[in-house]
N, C-alpha and C positions, 0 to 999 in steps of 0.2 A: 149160265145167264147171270144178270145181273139182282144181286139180292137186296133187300130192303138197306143194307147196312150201305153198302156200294151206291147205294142213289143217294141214299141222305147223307153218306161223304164227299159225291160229287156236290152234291146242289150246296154244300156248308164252301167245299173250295172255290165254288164259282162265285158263292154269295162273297167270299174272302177277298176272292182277286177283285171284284167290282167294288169293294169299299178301298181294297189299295188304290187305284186307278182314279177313282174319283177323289182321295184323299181324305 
């Protein structure tokens, strides 16, 4: 399953790719 480390790396890359995207 997906462990605490693995969520708060997704949710840091999604925060990531949303700040490239918006600029």
């Amino acid at each position: 399953g997906a462990g605490a480390f693995e969520v708060a790396a997704r949710q840091y890359l999604v925060n990531t790719i949303k700040k490239t995207v918006q600029g």
